[in-house]
PASEBA-1860 file (N, C-alpha, C; in nm, 3 decimals):
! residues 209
1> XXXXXXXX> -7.393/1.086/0.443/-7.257/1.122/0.404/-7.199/1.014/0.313 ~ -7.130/1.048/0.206/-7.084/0.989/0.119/-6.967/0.912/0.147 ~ -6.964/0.722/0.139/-6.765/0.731/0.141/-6.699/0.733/0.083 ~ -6.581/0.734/0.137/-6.477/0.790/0.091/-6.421/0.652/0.006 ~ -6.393/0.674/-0.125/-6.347/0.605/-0.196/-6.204/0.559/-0.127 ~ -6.185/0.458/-0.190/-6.071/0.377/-0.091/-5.904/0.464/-0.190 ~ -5.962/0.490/-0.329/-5.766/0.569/-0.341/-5.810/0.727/-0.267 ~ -5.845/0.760/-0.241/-5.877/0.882/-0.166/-5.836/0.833/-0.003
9> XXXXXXXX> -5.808/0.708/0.040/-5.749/0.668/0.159/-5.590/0.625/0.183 ~ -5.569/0.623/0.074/-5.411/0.545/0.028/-5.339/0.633/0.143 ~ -5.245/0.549/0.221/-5.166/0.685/0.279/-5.058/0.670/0.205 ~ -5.006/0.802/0.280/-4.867/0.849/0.180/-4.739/0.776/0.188 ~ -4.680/0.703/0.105/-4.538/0.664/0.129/-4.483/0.724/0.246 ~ -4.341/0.612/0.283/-4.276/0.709/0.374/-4.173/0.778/0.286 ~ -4.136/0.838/0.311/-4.033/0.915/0.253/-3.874/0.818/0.264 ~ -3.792/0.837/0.161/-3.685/0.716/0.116/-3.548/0.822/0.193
17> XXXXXXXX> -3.483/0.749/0.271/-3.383/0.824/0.293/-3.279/0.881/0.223 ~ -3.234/1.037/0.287/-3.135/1.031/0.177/-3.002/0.959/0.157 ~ -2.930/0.922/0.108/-2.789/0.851/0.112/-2.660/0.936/0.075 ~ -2.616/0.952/0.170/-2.473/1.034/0.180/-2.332/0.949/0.157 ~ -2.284/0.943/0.070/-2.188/0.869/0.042/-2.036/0.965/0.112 ~ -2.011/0.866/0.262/-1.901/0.904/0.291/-1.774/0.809/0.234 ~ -1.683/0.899/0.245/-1.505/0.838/0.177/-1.435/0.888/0.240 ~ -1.320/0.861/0.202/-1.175/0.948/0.243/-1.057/0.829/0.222
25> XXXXXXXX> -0.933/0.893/0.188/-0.821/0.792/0.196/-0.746/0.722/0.336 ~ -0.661/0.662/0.278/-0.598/0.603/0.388/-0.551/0.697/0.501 ~ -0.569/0.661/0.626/-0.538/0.757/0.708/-0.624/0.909/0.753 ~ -0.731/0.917/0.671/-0.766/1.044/0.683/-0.849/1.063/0.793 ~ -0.924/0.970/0.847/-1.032/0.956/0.972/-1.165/0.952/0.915 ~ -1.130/0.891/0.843/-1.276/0.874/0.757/-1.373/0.741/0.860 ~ -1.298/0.672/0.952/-1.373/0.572/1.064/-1.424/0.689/1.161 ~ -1.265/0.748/1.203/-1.347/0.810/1.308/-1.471/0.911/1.282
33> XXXXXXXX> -1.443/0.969/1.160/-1.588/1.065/1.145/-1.757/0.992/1.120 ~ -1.743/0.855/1.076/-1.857/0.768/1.068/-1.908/0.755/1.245 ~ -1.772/0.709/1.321/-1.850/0.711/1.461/-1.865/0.812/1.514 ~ -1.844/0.951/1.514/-1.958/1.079/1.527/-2.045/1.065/1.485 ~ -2.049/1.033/1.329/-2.181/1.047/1.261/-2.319/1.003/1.357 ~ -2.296/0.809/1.404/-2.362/0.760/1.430/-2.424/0.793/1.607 ~ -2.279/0.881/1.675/-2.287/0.975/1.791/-2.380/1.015/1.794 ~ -2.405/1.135/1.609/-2.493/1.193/1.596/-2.671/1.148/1.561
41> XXXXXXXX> -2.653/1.002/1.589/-2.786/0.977/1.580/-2.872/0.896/1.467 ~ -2.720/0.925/1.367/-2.724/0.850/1.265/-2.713/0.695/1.168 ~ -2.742/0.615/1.076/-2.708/0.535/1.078/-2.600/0.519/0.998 ~ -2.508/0.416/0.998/-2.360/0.418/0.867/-2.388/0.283/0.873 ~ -2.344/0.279/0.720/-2.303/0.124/0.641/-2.210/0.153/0.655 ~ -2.122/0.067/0.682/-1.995/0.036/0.692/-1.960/-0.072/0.565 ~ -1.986/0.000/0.404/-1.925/-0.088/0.310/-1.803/-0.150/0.321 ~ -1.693/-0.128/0.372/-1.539/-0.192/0.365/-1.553/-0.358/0.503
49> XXXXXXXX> -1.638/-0.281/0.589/-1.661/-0.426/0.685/-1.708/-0.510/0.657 ~ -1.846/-0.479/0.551/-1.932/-0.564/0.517/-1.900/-0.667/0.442 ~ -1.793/-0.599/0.342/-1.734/-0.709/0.225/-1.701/-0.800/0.293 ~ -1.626/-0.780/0.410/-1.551/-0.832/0.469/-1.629/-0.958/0.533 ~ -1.732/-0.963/0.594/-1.813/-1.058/0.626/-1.861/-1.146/0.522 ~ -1.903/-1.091/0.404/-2.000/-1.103/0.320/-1.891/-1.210/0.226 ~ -1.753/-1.193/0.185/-1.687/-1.320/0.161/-1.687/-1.409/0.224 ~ -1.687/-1.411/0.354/-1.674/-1.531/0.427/-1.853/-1.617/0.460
57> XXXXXXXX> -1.871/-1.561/0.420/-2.073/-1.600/0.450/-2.136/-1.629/0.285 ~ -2.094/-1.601/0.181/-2.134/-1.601/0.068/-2.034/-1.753/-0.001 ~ -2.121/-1.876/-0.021/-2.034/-1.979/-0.078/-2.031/-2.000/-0.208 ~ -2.115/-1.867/-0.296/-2.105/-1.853/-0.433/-2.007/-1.728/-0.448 ~ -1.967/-1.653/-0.359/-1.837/-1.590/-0.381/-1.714/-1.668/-0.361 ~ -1.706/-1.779/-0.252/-1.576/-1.806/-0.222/-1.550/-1.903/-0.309 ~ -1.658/-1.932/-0.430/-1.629/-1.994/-0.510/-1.543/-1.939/-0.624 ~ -1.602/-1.818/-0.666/-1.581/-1.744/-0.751/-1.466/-1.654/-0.729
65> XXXXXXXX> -1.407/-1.623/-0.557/-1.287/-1.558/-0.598/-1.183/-1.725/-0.585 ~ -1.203/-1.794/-0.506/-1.103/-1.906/-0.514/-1.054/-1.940/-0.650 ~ -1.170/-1.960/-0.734/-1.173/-1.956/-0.931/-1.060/-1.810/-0.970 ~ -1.052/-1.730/-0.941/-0.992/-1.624/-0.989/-0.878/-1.635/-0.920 ~ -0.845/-1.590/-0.785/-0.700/-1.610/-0.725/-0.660/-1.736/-0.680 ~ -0.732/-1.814/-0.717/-0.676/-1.975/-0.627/-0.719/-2.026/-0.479 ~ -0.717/-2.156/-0.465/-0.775/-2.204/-0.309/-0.675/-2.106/-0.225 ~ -0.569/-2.079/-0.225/-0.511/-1.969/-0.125/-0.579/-1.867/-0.082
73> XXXXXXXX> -0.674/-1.840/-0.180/-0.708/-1.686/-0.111/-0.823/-1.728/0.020 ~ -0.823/-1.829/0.065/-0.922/-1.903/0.208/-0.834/-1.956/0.279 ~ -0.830/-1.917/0.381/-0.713/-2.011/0.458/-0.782/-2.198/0.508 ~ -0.659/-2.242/0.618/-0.711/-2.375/0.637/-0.854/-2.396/0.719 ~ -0.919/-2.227/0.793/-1.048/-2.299/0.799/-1.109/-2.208/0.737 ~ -1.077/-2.159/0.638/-1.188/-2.196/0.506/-1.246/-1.982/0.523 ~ -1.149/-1.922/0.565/-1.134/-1.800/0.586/-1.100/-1.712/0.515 ~ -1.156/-1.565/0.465/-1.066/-1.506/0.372/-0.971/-1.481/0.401
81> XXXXXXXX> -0.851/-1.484/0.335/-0.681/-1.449/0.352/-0.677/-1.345/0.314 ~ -0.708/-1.207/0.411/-0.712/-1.037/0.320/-0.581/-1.021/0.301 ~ -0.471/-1.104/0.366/-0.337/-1.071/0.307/-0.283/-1.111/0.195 ~ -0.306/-1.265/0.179/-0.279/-1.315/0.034/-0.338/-1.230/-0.083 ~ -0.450/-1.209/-0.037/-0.556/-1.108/-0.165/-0.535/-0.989/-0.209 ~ -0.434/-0.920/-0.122/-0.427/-0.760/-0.167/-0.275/-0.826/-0.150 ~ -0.155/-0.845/-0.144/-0.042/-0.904/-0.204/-0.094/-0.981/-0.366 ~ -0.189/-1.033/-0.367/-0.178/-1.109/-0.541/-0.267/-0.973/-0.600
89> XXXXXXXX> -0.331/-0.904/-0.564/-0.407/-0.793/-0.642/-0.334/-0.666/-0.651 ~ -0.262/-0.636/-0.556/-0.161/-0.483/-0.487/-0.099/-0.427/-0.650 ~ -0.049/-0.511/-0.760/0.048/-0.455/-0.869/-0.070/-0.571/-1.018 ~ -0.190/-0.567/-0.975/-0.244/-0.672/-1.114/-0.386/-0.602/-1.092 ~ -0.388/-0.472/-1.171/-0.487/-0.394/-1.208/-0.633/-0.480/-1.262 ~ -0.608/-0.581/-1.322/-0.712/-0.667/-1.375/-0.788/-0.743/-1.289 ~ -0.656/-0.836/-1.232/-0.715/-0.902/-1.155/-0.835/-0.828/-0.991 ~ -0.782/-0.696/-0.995/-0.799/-0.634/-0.899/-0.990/-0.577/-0.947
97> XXXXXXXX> -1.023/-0.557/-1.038/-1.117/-0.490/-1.151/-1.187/-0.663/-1.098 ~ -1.167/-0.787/-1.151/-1.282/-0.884/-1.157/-1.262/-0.892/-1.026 ~ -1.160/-0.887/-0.919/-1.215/-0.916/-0.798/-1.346/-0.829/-0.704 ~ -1.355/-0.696/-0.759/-1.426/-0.633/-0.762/-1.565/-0.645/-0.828 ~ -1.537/-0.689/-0.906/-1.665/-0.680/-1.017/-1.741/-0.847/-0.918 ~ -1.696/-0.935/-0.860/-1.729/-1.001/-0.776/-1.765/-1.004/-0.629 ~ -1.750/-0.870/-0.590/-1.732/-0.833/-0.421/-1.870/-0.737/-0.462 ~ -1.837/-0.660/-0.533/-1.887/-0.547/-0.526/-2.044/-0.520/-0.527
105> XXXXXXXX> -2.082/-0.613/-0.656/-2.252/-0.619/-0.646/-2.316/-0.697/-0.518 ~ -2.249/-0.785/-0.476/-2.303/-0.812/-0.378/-2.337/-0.759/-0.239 ~ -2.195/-0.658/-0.197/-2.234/-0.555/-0.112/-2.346/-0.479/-0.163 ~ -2.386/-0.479/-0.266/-2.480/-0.332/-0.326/-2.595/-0.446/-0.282 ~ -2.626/-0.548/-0.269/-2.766/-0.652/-0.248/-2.765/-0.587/-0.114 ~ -2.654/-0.630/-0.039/-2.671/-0.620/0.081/-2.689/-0.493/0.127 ~ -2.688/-0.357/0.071/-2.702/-0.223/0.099/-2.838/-0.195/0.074 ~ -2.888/-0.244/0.025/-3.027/-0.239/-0.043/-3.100/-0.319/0.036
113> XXXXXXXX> -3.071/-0.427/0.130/-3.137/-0.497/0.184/-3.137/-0.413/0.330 ~ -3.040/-0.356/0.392/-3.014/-0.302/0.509/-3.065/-0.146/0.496 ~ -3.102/-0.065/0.390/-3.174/0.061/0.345/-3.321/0.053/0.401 ~ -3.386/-0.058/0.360/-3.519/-0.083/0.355/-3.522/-0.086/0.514 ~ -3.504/-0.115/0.606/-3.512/-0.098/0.751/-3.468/0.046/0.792 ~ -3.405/0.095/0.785/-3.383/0.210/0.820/-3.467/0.344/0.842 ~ -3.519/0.442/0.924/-3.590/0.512/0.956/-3.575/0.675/0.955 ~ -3.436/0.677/0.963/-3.375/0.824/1.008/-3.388/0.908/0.844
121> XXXXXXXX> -3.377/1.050/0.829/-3.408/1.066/0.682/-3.265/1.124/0.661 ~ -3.166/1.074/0.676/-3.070/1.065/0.662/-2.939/0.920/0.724 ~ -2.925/0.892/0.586/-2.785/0.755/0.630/-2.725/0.772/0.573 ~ -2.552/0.716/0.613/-2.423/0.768/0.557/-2.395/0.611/0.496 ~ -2.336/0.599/0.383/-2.291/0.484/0.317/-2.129/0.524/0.324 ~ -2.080/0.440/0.423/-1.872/0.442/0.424/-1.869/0.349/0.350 ~ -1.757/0.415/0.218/-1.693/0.356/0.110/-1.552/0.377/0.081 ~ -1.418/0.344/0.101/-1.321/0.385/0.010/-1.353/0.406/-0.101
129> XXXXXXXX> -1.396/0.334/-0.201/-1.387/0.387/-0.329/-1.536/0.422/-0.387 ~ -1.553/0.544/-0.337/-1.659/0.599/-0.360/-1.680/0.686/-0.489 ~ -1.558/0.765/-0.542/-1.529/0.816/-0.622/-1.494/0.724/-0.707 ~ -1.410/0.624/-0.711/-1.325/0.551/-0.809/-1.462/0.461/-0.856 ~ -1.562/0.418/-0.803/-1.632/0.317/-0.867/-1.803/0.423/-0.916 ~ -1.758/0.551/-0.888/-1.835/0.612/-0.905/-1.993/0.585/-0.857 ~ -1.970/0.534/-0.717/-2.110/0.549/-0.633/-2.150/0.639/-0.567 ~ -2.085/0.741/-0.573/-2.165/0.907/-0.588/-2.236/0.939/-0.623
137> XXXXXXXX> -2.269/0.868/-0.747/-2.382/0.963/-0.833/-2.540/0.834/-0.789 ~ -2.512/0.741/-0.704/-2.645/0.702/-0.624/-2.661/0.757/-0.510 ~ -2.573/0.865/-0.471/-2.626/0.958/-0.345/-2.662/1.049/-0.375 ~ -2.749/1.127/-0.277/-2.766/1.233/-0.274/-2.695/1.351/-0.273 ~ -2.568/1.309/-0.188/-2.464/1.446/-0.132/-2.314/1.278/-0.092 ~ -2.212/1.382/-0.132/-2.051/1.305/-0.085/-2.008/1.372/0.033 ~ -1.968/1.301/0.090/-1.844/1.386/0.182/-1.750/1.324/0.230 ~ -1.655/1.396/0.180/-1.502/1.345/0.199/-1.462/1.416/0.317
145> XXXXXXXX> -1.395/1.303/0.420/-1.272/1.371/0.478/-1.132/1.324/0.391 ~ -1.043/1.457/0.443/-0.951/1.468/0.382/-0.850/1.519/0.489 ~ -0.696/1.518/0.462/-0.594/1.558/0.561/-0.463/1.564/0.481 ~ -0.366/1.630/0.522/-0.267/1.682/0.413/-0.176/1.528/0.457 ~ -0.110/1.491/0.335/-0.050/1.355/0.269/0.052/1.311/0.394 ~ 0.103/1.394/0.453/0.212/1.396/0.516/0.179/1.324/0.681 ~ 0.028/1.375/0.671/-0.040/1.343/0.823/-0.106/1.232/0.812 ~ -0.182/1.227/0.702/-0.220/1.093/0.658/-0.089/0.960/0.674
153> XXXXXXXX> -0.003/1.008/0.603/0.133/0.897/0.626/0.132/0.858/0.783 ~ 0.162/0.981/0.839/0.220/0.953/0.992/0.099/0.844/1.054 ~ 0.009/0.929/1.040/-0.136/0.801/1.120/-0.125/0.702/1.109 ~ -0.122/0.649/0.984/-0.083/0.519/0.933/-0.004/0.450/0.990 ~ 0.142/0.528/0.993/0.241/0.455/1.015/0.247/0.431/1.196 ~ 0.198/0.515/1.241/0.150/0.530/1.341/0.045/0.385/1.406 ~ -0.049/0.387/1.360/-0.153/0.281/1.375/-0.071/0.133/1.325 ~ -0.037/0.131/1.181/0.023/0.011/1.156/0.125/-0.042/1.159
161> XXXXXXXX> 0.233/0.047/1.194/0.387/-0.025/1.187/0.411/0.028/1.096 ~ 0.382/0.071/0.974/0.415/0.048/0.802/0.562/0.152/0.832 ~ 0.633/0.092/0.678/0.733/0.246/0.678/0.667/0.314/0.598 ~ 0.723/0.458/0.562/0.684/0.583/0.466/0.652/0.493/0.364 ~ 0.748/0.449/0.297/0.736/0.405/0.202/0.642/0.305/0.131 ~ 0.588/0.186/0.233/0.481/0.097/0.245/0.384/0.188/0.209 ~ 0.358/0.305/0.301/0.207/0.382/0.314/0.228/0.452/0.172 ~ 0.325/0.511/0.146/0.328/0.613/-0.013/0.271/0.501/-0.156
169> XXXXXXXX> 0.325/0.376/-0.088/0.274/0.272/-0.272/0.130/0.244/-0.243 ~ 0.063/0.260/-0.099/-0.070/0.257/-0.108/-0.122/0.400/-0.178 ~ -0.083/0.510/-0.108/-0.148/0.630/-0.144/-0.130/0.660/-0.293 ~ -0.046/0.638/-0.349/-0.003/0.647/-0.508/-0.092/0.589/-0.567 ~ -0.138/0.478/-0.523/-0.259/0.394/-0.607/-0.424/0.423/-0.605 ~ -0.399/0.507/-0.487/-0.529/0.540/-0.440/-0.561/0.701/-0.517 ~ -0.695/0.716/-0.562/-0.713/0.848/-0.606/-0.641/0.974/-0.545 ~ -0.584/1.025/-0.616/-0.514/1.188/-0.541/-0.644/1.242/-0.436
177> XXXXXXXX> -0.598/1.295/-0.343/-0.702/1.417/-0.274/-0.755/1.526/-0.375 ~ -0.641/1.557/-0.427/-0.684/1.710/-0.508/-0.835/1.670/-0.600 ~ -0.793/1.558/-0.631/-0.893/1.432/-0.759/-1.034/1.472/-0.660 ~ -1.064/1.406/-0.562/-1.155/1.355/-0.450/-1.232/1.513/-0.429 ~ -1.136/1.584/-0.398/-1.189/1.711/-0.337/-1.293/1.784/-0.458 ~ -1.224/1.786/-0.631/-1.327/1.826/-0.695/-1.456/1.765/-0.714 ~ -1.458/1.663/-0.686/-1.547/1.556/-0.688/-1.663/1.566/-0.529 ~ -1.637/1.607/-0.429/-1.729/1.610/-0.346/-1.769/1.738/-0.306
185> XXXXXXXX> -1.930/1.688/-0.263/-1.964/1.785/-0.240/-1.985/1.863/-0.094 ~ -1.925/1.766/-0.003/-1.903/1.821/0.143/-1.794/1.764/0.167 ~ -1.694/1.880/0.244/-1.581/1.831/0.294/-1.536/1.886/0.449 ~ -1.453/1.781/0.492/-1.418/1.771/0.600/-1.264/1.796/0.616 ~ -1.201/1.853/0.699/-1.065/1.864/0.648/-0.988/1.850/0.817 ~ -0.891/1.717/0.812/-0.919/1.652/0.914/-0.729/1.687/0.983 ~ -0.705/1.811/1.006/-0.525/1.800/0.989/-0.523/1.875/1.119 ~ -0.643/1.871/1.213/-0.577/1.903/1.336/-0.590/1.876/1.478
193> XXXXXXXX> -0.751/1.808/1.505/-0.742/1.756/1.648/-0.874/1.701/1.644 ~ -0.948/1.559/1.741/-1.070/1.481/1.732/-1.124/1.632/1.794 ~ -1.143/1.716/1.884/-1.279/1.803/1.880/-1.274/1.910/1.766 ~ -1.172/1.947/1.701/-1.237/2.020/1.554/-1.298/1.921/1.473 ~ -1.228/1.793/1.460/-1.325/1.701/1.343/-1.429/1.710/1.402 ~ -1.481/1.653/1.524/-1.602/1.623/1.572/-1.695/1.764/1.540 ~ -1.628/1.857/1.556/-1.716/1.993/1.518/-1.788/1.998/1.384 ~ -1.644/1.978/1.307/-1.696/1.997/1.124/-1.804/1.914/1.108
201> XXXXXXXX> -1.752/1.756/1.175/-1.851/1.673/1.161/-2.002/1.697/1.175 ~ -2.039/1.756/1.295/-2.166/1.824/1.367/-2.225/1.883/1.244 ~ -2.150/2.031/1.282/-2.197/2.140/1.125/-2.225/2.103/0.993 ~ -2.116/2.013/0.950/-2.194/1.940/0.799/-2.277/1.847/0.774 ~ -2.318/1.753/0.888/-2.433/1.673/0.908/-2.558/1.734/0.915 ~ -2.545/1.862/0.981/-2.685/1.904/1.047/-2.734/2.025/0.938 ~ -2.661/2.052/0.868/-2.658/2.149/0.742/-2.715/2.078/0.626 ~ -2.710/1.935/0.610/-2.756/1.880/0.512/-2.922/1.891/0.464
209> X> -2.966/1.944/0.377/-3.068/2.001/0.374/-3.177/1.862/0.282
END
């Protein structure tokens, strides 16, 4: 019997997961639908947490935003100040664009580094600005939750103290829903109780083909 040549043995790749880019605005339950997700078995990046670590652990970022907003934006032990930072960025479109353009690739190292472990043939990437920085079009499939403006406010104000008004100069800045909704391609519509979300949630996860 003849052998078998060795590329005639190659095994097959594994197959690359797909990446579902979840979003949603302020207030919409775009957390709570990630922890169903992961209920469901699934894994989530949690992009908005990660940054969040990833300044304080990265000493070629805290160089580079300290250079842009000043030693303030670290507190006295040497901490990011997320309040100083979105108060000096909240009304300075620019400054807001390079602070980004500095946060941002580096979460993408770190998404790419935390992909490669992963097993399930499906993972959800949580992003606020999923649409706005246009990291949609490195997923496979979007899905937005979404909830009418009014309910979104209350949660908020609800969860944080804020007044109407606090929560409306966030939402004004933030992409419209109507914007978001043409833009994705699975949606969740989150305006009435945790076991209908948890439902939609179910059905559009397990539908993903």
């Amino acid at each position: 019997m003849e052998e078998l040549h060795s590329e005639t043995q190659k095994a097959e790749p594994e197959p690359s997961p797909k990446i579902i880019g979840l979003t949603g605005g302020i207030g919409s339950g775009k957390t709570t639908v990630a922890h169903f997700i992961e209920e469901f078995g699934f894994p989530v990046y949690y992009s908005d947490d990660r940054a969040k670590m990833i300044v304080n652990e990265s000493e070629d970022l805290k160089i580079r935003i300290k250079e842009l907003l000043g030693e303030e934006a670290y507190d006295a032990n040497g901490l990011y100040d997320r309040k100083f930072v979105a108060e000096k960025v909240f009304n300075n479109k620019e400054q807001l664009h390079e602070l980004n353009e500095i946060i941002h690739p580096a979460v993408k190292i770190d998404f790419e580094e935390w992909l490669k472990i992963q097993t399930k043939y499906l993972v959800f990437k949580e992003t606020a600005l999923l649409f706005e920085l246009k990291l949609n079009r490195q997923c496979y499939k979007s899905l937005l939750v979404t909830a009418e403006d009014n309910i979104r406010a209350k949660r908020v104000m609800d969860r944080d103290g804020k007044t109407y008004r606090e929560v409306e100069s966030v939402m004004e800045k933030q992409m419209s829903e109507k914007d978001k909704i043409k833009l994705a391609d699975c949606i969740i519509h989150n305006n009435t109780n945790l076991e209908d979300l948890k439902e939609q949630t179910e059905r559009i996860i397990f539908s993903i083909e």
